[in-house]
C-alpha positions as CSV (number, residue, x, y, z in Angstrom):
1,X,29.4,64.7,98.3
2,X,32.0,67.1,99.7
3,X,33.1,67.8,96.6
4,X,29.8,68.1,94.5
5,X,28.7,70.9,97.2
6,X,31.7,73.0,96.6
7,X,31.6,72.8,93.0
8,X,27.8,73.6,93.2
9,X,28.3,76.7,96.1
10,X,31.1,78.0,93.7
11,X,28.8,77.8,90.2
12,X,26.2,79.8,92.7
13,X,28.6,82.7,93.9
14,X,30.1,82.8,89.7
15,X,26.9,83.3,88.4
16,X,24.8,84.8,90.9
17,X,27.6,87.3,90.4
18,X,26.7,87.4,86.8
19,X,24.2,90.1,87.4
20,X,26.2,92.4,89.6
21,X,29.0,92.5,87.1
22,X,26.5,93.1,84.4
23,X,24.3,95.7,86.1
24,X,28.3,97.9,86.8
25,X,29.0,97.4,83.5
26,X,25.8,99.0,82.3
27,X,26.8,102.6,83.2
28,X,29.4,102.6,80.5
29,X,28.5,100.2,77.5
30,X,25.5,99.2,76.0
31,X,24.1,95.5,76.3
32,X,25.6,94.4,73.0
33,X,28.9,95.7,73.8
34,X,28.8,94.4,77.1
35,X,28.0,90.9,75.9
36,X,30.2,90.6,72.7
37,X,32.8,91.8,74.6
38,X,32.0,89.1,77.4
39,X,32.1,86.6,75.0
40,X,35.4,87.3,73.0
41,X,37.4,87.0,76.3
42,X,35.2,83.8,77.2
43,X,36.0,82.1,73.9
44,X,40.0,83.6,74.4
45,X,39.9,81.7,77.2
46,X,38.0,78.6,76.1
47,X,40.1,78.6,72.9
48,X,43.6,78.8,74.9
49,X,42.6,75.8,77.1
50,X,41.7,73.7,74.0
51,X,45.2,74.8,72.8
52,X,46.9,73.7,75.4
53,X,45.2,70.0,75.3
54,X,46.2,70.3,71.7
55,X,42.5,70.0,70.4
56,X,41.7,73.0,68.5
57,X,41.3,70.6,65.3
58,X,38.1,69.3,66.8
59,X,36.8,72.7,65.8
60,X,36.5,72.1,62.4
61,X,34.1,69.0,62.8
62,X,31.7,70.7,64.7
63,X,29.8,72.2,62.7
64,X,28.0,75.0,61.4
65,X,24.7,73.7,63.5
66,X,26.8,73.8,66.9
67,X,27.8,77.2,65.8
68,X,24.6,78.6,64.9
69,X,23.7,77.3,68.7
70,X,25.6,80.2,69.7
71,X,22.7,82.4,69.3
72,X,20.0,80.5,71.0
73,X,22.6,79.5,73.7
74,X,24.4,83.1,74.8
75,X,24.1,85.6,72.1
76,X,20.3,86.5,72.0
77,X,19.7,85.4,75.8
78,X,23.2,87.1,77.1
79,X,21.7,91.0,75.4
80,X,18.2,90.1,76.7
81,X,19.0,90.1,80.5
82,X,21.4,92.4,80.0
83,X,18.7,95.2,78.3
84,X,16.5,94.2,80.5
85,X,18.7,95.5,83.3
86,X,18.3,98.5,82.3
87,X,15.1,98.7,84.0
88,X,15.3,95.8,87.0
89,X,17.0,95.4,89.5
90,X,20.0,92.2,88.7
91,X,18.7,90.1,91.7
92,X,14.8,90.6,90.3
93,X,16.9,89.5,86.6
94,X,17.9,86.3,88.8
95,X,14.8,85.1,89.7
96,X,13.1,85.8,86.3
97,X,16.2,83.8,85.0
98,X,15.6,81.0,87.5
99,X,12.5,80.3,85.2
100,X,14.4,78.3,82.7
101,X,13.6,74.4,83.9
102,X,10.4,75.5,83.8
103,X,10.6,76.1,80.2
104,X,12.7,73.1,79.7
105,X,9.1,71.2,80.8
106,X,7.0,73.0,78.4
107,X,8.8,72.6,75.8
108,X,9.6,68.7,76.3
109,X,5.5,68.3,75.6
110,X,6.5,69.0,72.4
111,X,10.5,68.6,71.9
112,X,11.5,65.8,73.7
113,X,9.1,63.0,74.3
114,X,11.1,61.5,77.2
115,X,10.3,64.7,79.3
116,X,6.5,65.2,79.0
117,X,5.2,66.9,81.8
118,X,2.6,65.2,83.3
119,X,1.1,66.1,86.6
120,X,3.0,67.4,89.2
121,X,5.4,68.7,86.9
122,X,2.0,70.7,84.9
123,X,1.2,72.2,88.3
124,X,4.8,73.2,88.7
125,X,4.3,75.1,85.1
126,X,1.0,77.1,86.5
127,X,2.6,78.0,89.9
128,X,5.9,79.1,87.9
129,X,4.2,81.4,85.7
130,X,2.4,83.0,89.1
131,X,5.6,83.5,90.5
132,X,6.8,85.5,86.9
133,X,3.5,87.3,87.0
134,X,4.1,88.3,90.8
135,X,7.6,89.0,90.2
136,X,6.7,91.9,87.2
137,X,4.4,93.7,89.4
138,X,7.1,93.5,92.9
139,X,9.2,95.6,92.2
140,X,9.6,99.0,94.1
141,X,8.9,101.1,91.3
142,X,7.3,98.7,89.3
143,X,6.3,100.7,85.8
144,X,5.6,99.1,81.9
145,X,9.2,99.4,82.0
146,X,10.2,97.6,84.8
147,X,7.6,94.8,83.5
148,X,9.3,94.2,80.2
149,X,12.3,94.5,81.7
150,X,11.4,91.3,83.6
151,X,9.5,90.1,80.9
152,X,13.0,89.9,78.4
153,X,14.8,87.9,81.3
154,X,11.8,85.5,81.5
155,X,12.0,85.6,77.5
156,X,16.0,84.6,78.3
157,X,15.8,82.1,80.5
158,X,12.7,80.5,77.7
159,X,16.0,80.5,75.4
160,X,18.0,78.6,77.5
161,X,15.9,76.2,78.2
162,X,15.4,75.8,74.5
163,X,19.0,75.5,73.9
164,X,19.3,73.1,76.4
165,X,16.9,70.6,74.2
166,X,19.2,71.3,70.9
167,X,22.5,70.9,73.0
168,X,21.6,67.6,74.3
169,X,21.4,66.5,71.0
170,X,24.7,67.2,70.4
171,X,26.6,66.4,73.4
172,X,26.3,62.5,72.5
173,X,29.2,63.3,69.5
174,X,30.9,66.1,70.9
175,X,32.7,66.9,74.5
176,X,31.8,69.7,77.1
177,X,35.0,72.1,75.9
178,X,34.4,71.7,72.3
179,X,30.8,72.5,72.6
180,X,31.0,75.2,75.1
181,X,33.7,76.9,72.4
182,X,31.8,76.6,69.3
183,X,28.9,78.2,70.7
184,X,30.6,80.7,72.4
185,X,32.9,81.1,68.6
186,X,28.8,81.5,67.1
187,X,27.8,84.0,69.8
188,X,30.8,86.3,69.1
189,X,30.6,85.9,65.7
190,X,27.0,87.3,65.6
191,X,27.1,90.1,68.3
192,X,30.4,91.2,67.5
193,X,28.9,93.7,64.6
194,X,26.6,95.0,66.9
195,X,28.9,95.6,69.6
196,X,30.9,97.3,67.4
197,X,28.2,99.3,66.2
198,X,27.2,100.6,70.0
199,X,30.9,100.9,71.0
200,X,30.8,104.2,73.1
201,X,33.0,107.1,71.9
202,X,34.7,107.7,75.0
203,X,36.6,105.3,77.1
204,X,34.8,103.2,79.4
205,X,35.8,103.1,83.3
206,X,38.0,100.6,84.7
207,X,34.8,99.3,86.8
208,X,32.8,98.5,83.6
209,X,36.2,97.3,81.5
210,X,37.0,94.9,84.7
211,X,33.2,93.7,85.2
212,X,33.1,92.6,81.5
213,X,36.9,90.5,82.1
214,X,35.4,89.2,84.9
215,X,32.4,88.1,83.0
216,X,34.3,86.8,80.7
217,X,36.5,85.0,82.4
218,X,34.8,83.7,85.1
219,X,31.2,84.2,84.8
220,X,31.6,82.5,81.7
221,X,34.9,80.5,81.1
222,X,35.5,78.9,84.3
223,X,31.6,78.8,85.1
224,X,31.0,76.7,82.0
225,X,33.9,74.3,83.4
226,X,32.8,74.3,86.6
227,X,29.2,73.0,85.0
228,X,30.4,70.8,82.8
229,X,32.5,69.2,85.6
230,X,28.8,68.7,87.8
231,X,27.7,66.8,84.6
232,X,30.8,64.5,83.8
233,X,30.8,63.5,88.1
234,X,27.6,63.9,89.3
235,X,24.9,64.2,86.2
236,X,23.1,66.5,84.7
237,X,20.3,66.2,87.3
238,X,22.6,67.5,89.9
239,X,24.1,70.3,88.4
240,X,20.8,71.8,87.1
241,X,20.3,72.4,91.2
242,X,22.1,75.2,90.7
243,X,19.2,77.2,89.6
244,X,17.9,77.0,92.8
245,X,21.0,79.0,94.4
246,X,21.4,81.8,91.5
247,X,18.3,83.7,93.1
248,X,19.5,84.2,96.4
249,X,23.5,84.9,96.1
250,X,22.3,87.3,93.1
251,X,19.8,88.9,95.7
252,X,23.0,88.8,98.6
253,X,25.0,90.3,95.9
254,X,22.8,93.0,95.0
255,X,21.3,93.4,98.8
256,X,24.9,94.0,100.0
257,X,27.0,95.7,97.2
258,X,24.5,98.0,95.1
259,X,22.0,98.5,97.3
260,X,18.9,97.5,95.9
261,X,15.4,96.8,97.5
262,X,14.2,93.2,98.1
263,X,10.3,93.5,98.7
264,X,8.1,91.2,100.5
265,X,6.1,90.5,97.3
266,X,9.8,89.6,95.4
267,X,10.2,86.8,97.9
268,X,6.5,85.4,97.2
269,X,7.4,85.2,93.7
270,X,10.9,83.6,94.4
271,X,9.4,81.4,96.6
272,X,6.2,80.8,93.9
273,X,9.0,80.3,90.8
274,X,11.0,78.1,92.7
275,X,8.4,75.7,93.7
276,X,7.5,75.6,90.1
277,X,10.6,74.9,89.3
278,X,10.9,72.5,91.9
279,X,7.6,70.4,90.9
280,X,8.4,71.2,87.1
281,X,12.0,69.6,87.3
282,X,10.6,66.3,89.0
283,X,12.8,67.4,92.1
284,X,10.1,66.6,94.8
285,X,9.7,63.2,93.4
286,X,12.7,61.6,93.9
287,X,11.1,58.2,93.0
288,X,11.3,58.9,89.7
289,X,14.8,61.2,89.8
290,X,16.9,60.8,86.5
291,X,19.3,63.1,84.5
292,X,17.3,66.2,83.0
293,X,18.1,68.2,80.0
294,X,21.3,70.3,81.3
295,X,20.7,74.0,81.3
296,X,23.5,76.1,79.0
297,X,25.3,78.4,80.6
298,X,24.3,81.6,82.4
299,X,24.9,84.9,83.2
């Protein structure tokens, strides 16, 4: 158990970080920029460990389906938080991104029979969706933009949890690495264009260029192994815990090294979402605890 916690503390510091990096990197790059170049280095880095284990032919039987995933599981959800930090705070973009099992129980009434949400888990929907609707109106200067900024992460975290449902599917024929790298390869493939296209024209600062490495690398490269090692040693149920912690190291983060405002009302919708989630995930019936659809990776 020992082990499971410190795996699970360090996935909460990697990507609670997430959003601090992210919301640095935003005074020099725009969000596609930012996020193609966060997944290049991420699938440098996935690609060279695959190397090394001498399984870079597994690439080629992927696919295209896995790579297509790319877009549903980083590249659309990645530039979403990202945009909408340009008008939230990154520890209110935590919360609203701690939605996501929420959406995993929605969409089961339709996408996966096995997870239905019945009961408790349909009141954990309703009191989720209070805690977004608080959340959009808590912030200090909360404005239309400030809303749909908060609104795009909640439209995010809905993609992960998607891409959760399609990724199951596929993790019965192929293994944690190779999936994490062909949906990273899709993801870079598809933003790279527009990255290019929003490149700035002067040279960004070494805070912004070392925010996006560090996203890269570890935010998203050693985060996804970290995850995928929760999975393989402790199941999926487990490791989807971690959504509980991203809120409040991303509010520490953010507290403590950019300074922003945590408001009473913020904490009523944290507390209101993660109840939601909590009764949504089946985690306050323990009874009936089995794996759950594993979330993607995150910011």
């Amino acid at each position: 158990m020992r082990a499971y916690l410190t795996l699970l503390l360090s996935l909460a510091a990697l990507w609670g970080a997430s959003f601090m990096f992210i919301e640095i990197a935003l005074d020099d790059l725009e969000p596609t920029t930012l996020m193609a170049g966060r997944c290049l280095i991420a699938v440098v880095f996935l690609l060279a460990l695959m190397a090394s284990q001498r399984r870079l032919g597994a690439l080629r039987g992927a696919g295209w389906r896995v790579y297509a995933l790319g877009i549903v599981n980083s590249a659309l959800p990645f530039t979403l938080i990202a945009w909408g930090q340009q008008h939230i705070d990154s520890g209110v973009a935590a919360i609203g991104n701690s939605t996501s099992p929420i959406w995993v129980a929605v969409l089961a009434i339709w996408l996966a029979h096995s997870e239905r949400a019945t009961g408790l888990r349909i009141v954990g929907i309703v009191v989720g969706l209070v805690g977004v609707a608080v959340l959009a109106g808590a912030q200090p200067d909360a404005g239309t933009w400030a809303i749909v900024g908060t609104l795009a992460v909640v439209l995010a975290a809905f993609l992960y949890a998607l891409a959760s449902i399609l990724i199951q599917r596929q993790s019965a024929r192929l293994d944690p690495l190779t999936l994490s790298a062909t949906t990273m390869v899709g993801a870079s493939v598809v933003l790279l264009p527009f990255g290019i296209a929003q490149a700035p024209s002067t040279r960004p600062g070494w805070e912004s260029v070392a925010a996006v490495l560090v996203l890269g690398i570890a935010g998203t490269g050693v985060g996804i192994l970290i995850f995928m090692k929760i999975i393989s040693d402790y199941g999926s149920f487990r490791a989807q815990l971690v959504t509980y912690l991203l809120p409040v190291t991303a509010l520490l983060y953010g507290t403590l090294l950019l300074g922003e405002t945590v408001t009473g009302w913020m904490v009523v919708g944290l507390l209101l979402i993660l109840t939601g989630v909590a009764l949504g995930s089946g985690a306050l019936r323990p009874q009936r605890v089995r794996d759950e659809v594993a979330e993607p990776a995150r910011p």
